[in-house]
ZAKE-784736 format. One record per residue: y, x, z of N, C-alpha, C in turn. Coordinates in steps of 0.1 Angstrom, whole numbers, padded with zeros to 4 digits, always signed. Last residue first. Layout:
N
YXZYXZYXZ;...
//
This chain:
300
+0508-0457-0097+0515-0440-0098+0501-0434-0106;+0495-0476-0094+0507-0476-0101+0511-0464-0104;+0470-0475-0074+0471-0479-0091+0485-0478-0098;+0482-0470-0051+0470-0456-0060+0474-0460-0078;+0496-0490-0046+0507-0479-0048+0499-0472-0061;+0476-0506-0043+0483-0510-0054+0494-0499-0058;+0462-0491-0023+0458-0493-0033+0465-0497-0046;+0483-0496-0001+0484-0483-0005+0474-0485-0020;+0476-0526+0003+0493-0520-0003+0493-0507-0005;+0448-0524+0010+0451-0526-0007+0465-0525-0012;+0451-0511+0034+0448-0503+0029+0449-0506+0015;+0461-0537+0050+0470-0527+0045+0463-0517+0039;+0432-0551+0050+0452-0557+0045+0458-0546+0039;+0414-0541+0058+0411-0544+0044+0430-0545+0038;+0415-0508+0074+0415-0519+0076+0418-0527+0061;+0420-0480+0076+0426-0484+0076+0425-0500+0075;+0391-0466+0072+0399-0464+0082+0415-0468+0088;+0378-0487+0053+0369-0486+0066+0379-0478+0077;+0396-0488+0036+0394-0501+0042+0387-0497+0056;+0393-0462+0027+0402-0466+0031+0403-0476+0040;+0362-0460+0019+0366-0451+0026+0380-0458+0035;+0364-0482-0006+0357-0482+0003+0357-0476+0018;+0387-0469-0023+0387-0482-0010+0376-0483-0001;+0371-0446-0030+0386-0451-0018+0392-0460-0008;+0356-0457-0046+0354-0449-0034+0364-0447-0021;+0372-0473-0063+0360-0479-0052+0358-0468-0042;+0389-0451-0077+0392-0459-0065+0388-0468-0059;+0365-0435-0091+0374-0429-0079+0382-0442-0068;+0358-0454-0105+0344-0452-0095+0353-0442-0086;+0383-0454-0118+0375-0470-0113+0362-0461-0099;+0395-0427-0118+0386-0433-0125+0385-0445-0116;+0430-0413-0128+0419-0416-0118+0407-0423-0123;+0430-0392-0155+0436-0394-0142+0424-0401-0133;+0405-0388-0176+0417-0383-0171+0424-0390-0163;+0377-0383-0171+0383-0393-0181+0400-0386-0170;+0355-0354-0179+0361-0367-0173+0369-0372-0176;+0330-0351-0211+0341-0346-0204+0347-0358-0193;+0301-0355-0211+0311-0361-0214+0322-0354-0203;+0280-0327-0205+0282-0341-0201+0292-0345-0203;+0258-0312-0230+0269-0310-0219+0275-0328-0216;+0220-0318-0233+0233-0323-0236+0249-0317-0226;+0204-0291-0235+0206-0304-0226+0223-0305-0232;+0197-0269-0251+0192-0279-0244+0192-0289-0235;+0197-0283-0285+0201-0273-0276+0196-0276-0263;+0188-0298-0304+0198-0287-0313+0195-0277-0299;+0153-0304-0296+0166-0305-0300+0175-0292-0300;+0126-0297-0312+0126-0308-0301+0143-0310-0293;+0112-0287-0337+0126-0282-0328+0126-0298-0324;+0090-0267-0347+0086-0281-0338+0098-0275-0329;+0091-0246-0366+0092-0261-0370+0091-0272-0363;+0082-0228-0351+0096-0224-0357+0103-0241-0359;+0064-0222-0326+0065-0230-0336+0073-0229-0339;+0052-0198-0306+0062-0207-0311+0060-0208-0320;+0017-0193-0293+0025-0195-0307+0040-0203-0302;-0011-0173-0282+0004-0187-0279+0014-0186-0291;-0050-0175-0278-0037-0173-0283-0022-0184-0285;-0069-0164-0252-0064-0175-0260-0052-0171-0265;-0085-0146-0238-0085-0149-0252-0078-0157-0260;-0077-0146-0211-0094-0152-0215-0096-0154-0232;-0053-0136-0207-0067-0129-0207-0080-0132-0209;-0040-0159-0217-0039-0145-0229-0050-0134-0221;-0043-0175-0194-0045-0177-0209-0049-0163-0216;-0030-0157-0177-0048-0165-0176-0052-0163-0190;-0006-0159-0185-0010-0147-0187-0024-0148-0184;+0003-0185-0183+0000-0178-0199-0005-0166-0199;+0006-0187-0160-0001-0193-0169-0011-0192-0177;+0026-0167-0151+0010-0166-0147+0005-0174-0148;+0045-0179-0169+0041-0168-0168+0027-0165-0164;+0053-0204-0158+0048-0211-0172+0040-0191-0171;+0074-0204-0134+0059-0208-0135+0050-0206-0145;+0096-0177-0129+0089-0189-0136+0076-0186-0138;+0096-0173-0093+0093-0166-0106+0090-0176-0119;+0121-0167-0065+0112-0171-0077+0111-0168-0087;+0099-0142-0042+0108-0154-0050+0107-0159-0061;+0075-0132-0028+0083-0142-0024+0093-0153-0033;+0068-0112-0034+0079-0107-0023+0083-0122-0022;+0050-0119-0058+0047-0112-0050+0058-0110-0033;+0070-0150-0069+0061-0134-0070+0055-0130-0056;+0060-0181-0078+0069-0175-0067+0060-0159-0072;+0044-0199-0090+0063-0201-0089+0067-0193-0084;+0019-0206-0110+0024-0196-0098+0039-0192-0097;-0010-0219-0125+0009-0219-0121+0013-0213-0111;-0037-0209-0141-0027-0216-0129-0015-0211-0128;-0061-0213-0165-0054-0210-0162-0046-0215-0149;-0081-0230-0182-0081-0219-0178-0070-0208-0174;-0069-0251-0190-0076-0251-0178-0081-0239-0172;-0059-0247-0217-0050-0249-0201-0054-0252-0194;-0078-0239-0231-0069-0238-0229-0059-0233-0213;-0093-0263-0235-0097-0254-0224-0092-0247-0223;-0071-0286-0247-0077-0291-0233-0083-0275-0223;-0044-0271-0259-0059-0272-0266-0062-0275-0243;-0013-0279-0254-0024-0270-0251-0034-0278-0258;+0020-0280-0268+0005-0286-0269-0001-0276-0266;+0050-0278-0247+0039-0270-0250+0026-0282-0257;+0083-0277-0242+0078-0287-0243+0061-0275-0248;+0105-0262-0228+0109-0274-0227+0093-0280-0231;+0100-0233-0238+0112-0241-0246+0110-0256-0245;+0077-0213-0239+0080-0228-0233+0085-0235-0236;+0057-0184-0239+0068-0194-0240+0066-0208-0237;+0039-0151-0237+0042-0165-0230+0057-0172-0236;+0031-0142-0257+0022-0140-0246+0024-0148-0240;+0036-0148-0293+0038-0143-0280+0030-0144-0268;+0042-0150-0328+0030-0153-0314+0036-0142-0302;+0057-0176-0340+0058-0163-0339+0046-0162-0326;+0057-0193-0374+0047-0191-0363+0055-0178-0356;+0078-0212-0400+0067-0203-0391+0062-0199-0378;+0109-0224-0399+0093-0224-0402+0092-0210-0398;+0139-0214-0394+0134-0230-0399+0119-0234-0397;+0140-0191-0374+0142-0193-0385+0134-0206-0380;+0164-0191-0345+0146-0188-0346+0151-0194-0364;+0193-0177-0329+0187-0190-0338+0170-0185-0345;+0187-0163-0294+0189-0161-0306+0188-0172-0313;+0186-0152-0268+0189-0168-0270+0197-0173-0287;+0192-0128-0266+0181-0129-0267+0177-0141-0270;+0217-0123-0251+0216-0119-0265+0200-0121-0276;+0216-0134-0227+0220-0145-0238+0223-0136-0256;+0202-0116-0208+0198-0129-0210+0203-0136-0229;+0206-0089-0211+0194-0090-0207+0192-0108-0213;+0235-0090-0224+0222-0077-0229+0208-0082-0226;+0250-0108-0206+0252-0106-0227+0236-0097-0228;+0238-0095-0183+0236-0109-0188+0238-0114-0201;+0254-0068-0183+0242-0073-0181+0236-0089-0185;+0283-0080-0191+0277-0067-0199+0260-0073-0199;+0285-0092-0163+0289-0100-0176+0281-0091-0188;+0282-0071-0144+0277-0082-0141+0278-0094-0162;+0279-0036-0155+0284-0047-0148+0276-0061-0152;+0263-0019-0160+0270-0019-0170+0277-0032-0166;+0247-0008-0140+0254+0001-0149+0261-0005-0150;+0245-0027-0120+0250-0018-0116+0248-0005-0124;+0228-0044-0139+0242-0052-0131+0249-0040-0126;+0202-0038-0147+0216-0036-0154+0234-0035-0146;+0189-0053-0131+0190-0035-0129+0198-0032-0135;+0195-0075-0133+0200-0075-0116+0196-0062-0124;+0185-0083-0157+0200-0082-0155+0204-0079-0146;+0159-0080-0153+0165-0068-0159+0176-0070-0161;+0150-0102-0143+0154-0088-0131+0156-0074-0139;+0160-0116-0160+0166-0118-0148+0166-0112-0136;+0138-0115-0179+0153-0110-0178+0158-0110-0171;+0107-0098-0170+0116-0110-0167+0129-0107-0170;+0103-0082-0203+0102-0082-0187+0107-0093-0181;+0103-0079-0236+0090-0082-0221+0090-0080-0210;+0113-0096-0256+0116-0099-0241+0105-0093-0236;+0110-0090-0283+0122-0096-0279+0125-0095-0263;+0084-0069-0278+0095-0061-0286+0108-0073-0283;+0066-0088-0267+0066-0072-0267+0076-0066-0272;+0073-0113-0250+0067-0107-0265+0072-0093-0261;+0077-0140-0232+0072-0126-0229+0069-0127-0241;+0095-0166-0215+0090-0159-0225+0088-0145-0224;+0111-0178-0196+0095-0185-0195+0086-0174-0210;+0133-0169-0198+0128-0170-0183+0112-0169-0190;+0146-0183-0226+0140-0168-0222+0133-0165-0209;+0149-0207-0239+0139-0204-0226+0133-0190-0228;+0168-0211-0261+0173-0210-0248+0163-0202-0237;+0176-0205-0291+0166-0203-0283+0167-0207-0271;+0202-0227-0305+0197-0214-0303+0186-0214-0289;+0198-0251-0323+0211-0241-0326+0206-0224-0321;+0174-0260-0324+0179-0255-0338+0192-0248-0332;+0144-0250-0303+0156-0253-0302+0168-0250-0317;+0110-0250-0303+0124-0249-0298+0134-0251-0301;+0075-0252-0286+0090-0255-0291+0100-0250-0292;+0044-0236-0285+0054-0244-0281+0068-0246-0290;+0010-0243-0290+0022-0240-0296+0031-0244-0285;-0023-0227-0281-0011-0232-0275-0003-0230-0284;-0042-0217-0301-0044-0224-0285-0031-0234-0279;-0038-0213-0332-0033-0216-0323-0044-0222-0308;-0045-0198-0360-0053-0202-0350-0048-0202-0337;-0025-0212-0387-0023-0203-0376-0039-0204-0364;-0022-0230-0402-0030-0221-0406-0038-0213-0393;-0013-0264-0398-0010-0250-0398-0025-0239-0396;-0019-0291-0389-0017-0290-0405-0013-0268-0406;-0009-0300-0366-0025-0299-0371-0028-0291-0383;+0018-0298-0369+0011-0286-0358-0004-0280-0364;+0024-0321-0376+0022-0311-0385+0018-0298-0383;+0029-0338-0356+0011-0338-0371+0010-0321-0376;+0047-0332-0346+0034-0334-0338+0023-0330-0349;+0064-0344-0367+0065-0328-0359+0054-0321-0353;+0063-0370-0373+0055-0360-0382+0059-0344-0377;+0072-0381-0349+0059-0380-0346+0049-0367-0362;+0092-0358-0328+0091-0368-0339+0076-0365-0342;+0123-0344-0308+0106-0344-0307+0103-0364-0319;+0146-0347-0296+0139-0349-0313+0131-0346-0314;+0144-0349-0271+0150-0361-0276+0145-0363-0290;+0133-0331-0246+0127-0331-0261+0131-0345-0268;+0156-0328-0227+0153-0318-0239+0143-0322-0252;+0158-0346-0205+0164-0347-0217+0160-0338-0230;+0134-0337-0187+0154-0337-0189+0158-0345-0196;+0111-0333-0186+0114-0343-0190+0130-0350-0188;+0089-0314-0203+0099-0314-0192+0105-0327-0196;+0052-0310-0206+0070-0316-0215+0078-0318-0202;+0023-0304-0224+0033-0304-0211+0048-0303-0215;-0002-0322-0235+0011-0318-0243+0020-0320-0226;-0032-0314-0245-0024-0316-0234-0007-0314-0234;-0063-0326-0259-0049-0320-0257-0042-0323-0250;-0086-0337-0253-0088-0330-0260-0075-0323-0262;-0098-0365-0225-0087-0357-0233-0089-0341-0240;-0120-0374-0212-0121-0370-0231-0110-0364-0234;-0112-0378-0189-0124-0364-0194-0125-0363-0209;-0091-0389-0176-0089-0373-0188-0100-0370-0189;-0106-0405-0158-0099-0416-0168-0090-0406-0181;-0118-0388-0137-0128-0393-0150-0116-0402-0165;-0102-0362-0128-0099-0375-0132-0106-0380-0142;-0103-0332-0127-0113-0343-0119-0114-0356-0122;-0089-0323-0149-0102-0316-0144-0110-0324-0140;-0068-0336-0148-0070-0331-0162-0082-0327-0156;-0056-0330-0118-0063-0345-0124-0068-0345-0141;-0054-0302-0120-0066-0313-0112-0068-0320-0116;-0033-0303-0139-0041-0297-0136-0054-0303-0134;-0017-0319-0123-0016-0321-0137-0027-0316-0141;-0010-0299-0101-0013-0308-0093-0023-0318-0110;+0006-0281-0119-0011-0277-0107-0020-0289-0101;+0028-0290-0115+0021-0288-0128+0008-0285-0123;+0036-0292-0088+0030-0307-0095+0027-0298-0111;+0037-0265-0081+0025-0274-0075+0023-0283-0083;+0056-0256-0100+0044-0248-0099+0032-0260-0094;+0077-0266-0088+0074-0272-0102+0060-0268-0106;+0078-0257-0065+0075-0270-0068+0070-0273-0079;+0084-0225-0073+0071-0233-0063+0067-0246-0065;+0103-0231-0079+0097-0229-0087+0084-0230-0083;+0125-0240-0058+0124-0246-0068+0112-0245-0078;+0120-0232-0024+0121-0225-0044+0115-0237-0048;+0109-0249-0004+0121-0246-0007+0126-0242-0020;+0087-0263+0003+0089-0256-0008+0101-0254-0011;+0090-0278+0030+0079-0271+0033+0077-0255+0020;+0113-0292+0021+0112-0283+0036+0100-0278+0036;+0106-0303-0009+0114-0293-0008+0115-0285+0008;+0086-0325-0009+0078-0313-0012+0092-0301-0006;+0082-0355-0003+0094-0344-0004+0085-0335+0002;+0058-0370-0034+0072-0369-0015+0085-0363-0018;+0043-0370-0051+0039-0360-0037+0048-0362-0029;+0039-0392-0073+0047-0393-0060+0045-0383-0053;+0024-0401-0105+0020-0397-0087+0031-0392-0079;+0015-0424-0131+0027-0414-0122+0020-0408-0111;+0005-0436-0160+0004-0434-0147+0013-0424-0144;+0003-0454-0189+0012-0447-0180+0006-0448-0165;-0011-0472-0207-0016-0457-0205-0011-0449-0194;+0000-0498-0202-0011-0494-0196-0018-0479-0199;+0034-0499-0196+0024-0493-0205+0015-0491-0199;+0048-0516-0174+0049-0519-0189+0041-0512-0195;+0041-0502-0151+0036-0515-0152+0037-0521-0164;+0047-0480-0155+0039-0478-0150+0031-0490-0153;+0079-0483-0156+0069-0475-0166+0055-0477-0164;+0083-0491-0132+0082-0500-0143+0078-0497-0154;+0079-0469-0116+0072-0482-0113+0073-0489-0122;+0097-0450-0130+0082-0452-0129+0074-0457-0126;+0117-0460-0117+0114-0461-0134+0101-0463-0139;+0120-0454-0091+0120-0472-0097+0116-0475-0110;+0120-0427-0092+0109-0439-0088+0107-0451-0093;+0143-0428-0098+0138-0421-0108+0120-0430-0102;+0166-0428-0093+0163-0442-0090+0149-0434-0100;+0177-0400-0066+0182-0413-0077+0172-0422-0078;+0160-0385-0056+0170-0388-0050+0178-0401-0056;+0127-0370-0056+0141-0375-0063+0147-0382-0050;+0105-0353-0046+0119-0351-0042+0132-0357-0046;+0084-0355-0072+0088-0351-0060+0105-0352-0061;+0061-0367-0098+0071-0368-0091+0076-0363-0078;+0044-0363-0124+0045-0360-0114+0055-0358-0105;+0031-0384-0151+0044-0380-0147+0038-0378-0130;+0011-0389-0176+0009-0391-0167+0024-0377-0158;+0002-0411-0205+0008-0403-0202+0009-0402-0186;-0023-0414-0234-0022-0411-0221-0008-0403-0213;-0041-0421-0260-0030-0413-0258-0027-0419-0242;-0065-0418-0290-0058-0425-0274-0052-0419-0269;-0064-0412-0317-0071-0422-0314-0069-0426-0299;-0027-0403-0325-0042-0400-0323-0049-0412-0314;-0006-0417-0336-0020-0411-0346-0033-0410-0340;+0012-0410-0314+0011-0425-0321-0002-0428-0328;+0029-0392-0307+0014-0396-0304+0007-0404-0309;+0054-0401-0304+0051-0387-0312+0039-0388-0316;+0056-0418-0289+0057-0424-0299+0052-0413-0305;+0056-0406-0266+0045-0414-0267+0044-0422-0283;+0081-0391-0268+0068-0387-0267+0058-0392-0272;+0100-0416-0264+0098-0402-0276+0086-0397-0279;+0094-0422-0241+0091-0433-0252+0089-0428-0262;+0100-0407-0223+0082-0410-0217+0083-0414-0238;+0127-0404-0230+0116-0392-0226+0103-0395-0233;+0137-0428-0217+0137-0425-0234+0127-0415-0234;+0129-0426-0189+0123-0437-0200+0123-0431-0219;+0145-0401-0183+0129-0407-0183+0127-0420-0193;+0175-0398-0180+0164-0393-0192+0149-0398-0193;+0182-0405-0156+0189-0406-0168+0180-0403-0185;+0162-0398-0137+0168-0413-0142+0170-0416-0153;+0152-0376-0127+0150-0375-0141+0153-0395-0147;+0147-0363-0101+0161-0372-0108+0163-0371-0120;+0117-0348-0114+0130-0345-0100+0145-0358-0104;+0088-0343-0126+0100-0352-0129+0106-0352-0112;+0067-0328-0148+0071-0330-0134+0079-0335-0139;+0038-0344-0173+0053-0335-0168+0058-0336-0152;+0021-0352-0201+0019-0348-0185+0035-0339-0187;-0003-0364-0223+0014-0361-0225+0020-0359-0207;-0031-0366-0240-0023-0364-0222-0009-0362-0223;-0053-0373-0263-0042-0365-0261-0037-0373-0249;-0082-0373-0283-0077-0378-0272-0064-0368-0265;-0090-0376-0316-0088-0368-0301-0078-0373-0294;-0096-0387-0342-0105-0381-0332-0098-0377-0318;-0067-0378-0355-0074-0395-0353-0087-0395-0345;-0066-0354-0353-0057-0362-0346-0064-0375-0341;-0095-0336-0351-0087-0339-0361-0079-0348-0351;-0099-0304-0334-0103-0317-0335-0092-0322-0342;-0097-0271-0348-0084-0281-0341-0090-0296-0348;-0114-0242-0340-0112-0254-0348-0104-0265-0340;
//
């Protein structure tokens, strides 16, 4: 049974790495998605940024009294793989969903990457999750032009091995480009408009878990030898041994693709190319004569 919206208490939780450019809008998407249910909570786990992605969160933090954050540092010389990290602070989401008296009522858990990917994420997208037949534990997302999060997916007949070590066995039949058309991006298919597909594991950027759900379960970034493995796998695979069942959602498309490509560059030199220059220039040639070569940079 799926507590009704206006009853339950919902968590909107994510790791965040130089997630400047995207966080705010992110946090606001979300939290607007949420809007229904009777209290809503968002809580962001932070490592290793580099950009200003702190500073957001500090003011995220201070403008919405649901918003909290946590900081672990720099996690990368002790976690080198990437997937290890993302593994801890989802683990880390975890704990505080378990120990944190301020989540004991939370009744769902909506885990969201916080790129940019879930831009169309909308709040009648969310409802309408409630509104399906399906006896869902977990739905996740995806994508209208085409599937992307093969890594993170397991079904029996589209994907059941990691692709990525069934492109490395391929690689020396059928070469390097062959393999990756076969293992990874023929699989990165368009999903129909509606319905349910159930699998063992997916992700596509964004997940509502049922609260016991996702506690019954842990993140594990790395395999057996060491490398990396996506996290969301020895998740899902807790999950799917304690009974719980995972659904893509056909209908909860959180955008066309997944990440914006980035404005192409601007053709010849840019303003942020000749601050850099000068800046550089002045320092090895001195302020005078380095702006008679600057006025050359600008003319030619």
């Amino acid at each position: 049974m799926r507590k009704p919206i206006t009853q339950a208490e919902i968590l909107i939780a994510g790791p965040a790495r130089n997630n400047a450019d995207t966080l705010v809008a992110e946090v606001g998407t979300l939290l607007s998605s949420v809007a229904s249910f009777k209290k809503s909570y968002c809580l962001v786990v932070e490592s290793d940024s580099t950009d200003s992605t702190l500073d957001y969160l500090e003011r995220l933090q201070k403008a919405i009294p649901s918003f909290d954050y946590i900081s672990l540092g720099h996690l990368a010389k002790k976690m080198p793989r990437r997937t290890e990290r993302l593994a801890f602070a989802r683990n880390r989401i975890l704990d505080e969903l378990r120990n944190n008296p301020k989540y004991a009522a939370v009744d769902y858990v909506v885990m969201a990457d916080l790129d940019g990917i879930n831009r169309s994420i909308t709040r009648e997208k969310f409802e309408a999750c409630w509104e399906l037949s399906n006896p869902w534990d977990v739905v996740t997302a995806i994508q209208s032009e085409r599937y992307y999060d093969i890594w993170a997916l397991r079904h029996p007949d589209w994907n059941p091995i990691d692709c990525f070590t069934q492109r490395s066995r391929l690689e020396s039949v059928i070469g390097k480009e062959a393999a990756n058309n076969l293992a990874v991006k023929a699989k990165q298919v368009v999903l129909p408009s509606a319905g349910m597909i159930e699998v063992d594991s997916a992700f596509g950027g964004l997940g509502i878990y049922k609260r016991d759900a996702l506690l019954a379960g842990r993140y594990i970034g790395l395999d057996d030898s060491g490398n990396e493995a996506c996290e969301h796998i020895s998740l899902h695979a807790d999950l799917r041994n304690e009974g719980y069942r995972i659904f893509i959602n056909c209908a909860l498309v959180n955008s066309a693709h997944h990440i914006d490509p980035p404005p192409p560059p601007p053709k010849g030199r840019t303003m942020a190319g000749i601050k850099f220059l000068q800046k550089i220039g002045i320092t090895v040639f001195g302020e005078e004569r380095f702006h008679k070569y600057l006025d050359l940079l600008k003319k030619s």
